[in-house]
C-alpha positions as CSV (number, residue, x, y, z in Angstrom):
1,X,-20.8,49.3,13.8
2,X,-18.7,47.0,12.2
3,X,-16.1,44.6,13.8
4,X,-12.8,44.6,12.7
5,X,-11.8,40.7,11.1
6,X,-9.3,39.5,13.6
7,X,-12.5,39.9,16.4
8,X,-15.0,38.0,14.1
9,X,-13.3,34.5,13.9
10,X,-15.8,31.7,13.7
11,X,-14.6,28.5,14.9
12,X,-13.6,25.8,12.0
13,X,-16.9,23.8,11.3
14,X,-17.2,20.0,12.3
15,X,-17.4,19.3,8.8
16,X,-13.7,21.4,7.7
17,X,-11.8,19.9,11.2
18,X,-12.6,16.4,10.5
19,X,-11.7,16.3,6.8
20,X,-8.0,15.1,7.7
21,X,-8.9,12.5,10.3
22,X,-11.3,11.2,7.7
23,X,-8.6,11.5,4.5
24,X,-6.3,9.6,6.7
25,X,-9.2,7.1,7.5
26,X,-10.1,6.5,4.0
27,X,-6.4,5.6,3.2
28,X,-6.5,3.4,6.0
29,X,-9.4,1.7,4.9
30,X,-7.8,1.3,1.3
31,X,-4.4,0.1,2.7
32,X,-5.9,-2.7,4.9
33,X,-7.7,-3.7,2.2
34,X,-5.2,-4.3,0.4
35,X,-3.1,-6.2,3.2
36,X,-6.2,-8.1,3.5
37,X,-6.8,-9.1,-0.6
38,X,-3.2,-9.4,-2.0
39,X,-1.1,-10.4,1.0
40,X,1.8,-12.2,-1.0
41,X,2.0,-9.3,-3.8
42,X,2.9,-7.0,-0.7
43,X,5.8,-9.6,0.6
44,X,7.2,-10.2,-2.6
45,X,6.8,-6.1,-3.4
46,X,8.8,-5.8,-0.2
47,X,11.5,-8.8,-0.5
48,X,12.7,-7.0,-4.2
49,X,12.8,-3.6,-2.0
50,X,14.7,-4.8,0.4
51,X,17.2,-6.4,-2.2
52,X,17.5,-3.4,-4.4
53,X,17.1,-0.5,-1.7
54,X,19.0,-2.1,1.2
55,X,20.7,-4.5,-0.2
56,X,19.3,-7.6,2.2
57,X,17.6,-10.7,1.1
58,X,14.6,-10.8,3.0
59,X,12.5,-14.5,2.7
60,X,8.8,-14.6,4.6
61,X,8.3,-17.5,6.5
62,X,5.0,-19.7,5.8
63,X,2.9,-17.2,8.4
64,X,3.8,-14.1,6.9
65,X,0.7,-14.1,4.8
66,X,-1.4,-14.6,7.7
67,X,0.2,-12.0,9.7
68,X,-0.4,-9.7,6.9
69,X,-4.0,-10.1,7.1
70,X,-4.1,-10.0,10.9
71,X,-2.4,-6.2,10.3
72,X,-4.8,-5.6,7.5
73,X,-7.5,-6.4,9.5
74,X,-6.2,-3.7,12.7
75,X,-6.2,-1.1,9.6
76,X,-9.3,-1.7,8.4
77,X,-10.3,-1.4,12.1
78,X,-8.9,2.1,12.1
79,X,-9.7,4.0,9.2
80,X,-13.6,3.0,9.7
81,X,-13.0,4.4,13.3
82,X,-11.7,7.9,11.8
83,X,-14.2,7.9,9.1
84,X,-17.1,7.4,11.2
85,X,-15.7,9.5,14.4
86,X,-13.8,12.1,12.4
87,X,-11.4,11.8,15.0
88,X,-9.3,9.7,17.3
89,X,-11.8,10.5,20.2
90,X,-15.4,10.9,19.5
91,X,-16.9,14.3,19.9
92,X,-19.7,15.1,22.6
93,X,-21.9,17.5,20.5
């Protein structure tokens, strides 16, 4: 006899319920990169923000750049951690 649909779920597949851990990963990955590659671009992107947007003059100091880095670096760090765990806590298969 057959069941009715609502008693035959099947749990989501490792492969579907990591997709969004491993999307936000990948972004991550990209964005850290880019902290890491074209620090100053970023500053100057944000000083004209923050001038037309908020109206404040915003001027980095001489370790901006290198503070910059030191965050692309931490996410970097992170999205290989959810692209290889799928997952802010490894899974015990």
């Amino acid at each position: 006899m057959k069941q009715p649909p609502s008693e035959t779920r099947e749990e989501p597949s490792s492969d579907t319920a990591s997709t969004g851990p491993r999307l936000v990963g990948a972004l991550l990955v990209l964005s850290g990169l880019a902290h890491l590659v074209v620090p100053t671009l970023l500053l100057d992107l944000a000083s004209r923000s923050y001038r037309t947007i908020l109206n404040v003059e915003f001027t980095p100091d001489s370790g901006a750049s290198t503070r910059v880095r030191a965050l692309g670096v931490g996410l970097v760090a992170a999205g290989a951690h959810l692209l290889y765990y799928g997952g802010v806590l490894p899974k015990n298969d």
